[in-house]
Phi, psi and omega in degrees: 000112154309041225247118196288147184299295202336272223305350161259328184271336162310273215308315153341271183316317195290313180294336169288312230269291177131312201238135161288355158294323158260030144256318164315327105346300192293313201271025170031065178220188186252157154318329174279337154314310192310303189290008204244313212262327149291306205286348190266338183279341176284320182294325183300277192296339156099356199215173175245136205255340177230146190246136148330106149223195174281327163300013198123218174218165215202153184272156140238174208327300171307318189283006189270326165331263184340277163349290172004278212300335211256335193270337171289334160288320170311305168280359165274339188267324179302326193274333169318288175320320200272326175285311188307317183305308160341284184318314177300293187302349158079049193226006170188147155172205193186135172224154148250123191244145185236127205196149173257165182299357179285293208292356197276324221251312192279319164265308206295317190335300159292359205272319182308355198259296211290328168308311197255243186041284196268352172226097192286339209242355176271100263266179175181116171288164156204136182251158185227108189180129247277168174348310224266288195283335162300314192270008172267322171285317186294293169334326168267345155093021194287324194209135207290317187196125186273129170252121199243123168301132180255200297359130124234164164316145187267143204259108143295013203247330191258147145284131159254119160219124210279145167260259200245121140287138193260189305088098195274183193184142168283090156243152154298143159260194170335313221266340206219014164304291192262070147279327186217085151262349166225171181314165188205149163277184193273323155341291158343270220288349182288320277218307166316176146302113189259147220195086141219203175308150162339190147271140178096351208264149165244032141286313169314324169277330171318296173300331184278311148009282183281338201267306176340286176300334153250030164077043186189108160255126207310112178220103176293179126300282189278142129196141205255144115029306187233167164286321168325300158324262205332307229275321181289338127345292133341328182272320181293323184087042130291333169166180178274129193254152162261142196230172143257097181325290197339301169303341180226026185288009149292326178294297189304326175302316159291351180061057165269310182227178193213137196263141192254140172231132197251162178269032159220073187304145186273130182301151170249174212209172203227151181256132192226146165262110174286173180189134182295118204288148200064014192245076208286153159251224199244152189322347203242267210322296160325323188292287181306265257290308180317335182305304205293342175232041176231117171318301188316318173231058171272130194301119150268000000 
């Protein structure tokens, strides 16, 4: 059954109303739209919903029936509108973001504080999984938007937009500091116990690369899960872990861990926020991606 809405939300009024004349008022028509618009509503539905009478009109059974139903979708569609509206003014919504836990703990972290600061009502998600496994979750429609260690291959499926550069980096603890009071090759520094990432990660394909590229294959000892791990690993003098300096210059200020400095510097690279390319998001979701690229309030 096809039944045009006016014709329900007139039919709506006249019952809130009392009268079709003050409905006709609310709903800023003439009276004979209003009676033209129950009779097309009544022939549409087969039966009559107001009975004539000299005092006016009245539902009749069916129509009192009817009416239930009609004043509970009504008011779900008055509330649809009230959320949307919400949503726009960014006073209700829901984002979901896709981050591995290095970028989760290490970048994302203040742009989420400062966000929810300034928007208290909007939900905020957050999924933990590494770069690889994020743009299979954005691509499946699991998370709204991905925050990704770059290089990746290129997507015609994605908006890429690069954020903050990193800088990767060789550290030591105590036991292997003055090994390196000068620079080293990278040849060298392979000949120690290597301390890196999983497999699957994409710094990790990143760093095997570099070792790649410069004619050296990479065979850690260790490999661990987190940055966190890499950097205590390191510390203890299990072996040389490769970091993302960025993350971690409170360890080098304390001379917690020590920094190696090699003659074959590691490129530095970029962090990007993905969004499915022709896939708008949602009014909460625009707001963070601004957070995350707009240089004026970028966290430092």
């Amino acid at each position: 059954m096809n039944i045009n809405f006016e014709f329900y939300k007139v039919f709506y009024t006249v019952v809130k109303e009392g009268k079709i004349s003050d409905a006709a008022k609310k709903l800023y028509i003439s009276q004979p739209a209003v009676s033209q618009s129950i009779k097309q509503l009544e022939e549409k539905l087969g039966g009559k919903v107001f009975l004539r009478t000299p005092k006016g009109i009245k539902l009749t059974t069916e129509g009192e029936i009817f009416f239930k139903y009609i004043e509970k979708a009504y008011k779900f569609i008055k509330a649809g509108e009230s959320k949307f509206l919400e949503m726009q003014k960014l006073d209700y919504g829901e984002i979901i973001i896709g981050a591995s836990d290095t970028l989760c703990a290490n970048y994302l972290m203040p742009y989420l504080e400062q966000f929810h600061k300034i928007y208290p009502n909007i939900k905020m998600k957050v999924t933990n999984r590494t770069s690889y496994e994020t743009i299979n979750l954005l691509k499946s429609g699991s998370v709204d938007l991905g925050v990704i260690n770059l290089p990746i291959e290129k997507d015609k499926t994605l908006d890429i937009m690069k954020t903050l550069t990193v800088e990767d980096c060789f550290i030591c603890g105590e036991k292997y500091s003055k090994d390196f009071n000068k620079e080293i090759t990278l040849d060298k520094l392979s000949k120690y116990p290597l301390v890196f990432l999983e497999k699957g990660s994409n710094t990790r394909k990143f760093i095997d690369k570099f070792f790649s590229d410069n004619g050296i294959q990479a065979e850690p000892e260790i490999e661990l899960g987190s940055v966190d791990l890499l950097v205590k690993f390191a510390e203890i003098g299990l072996g040389i872990s490769c970091v993302t300096k960025n993350f971690i210059m409170d360890k080098l200020d304390n001379k917690e861990v020590f920094e190696i400095k090699i003659k074959n510097s590691i490129p530095k690279r970029k962090i990007g926020v993905a969004t499915l390319k022709g896939v708008p998001l949602s009014s909460a979701g625009q707001k963070f991606l601004e957070f995350l690229t707009n240089d004026n309030r970028r966290i430092k």
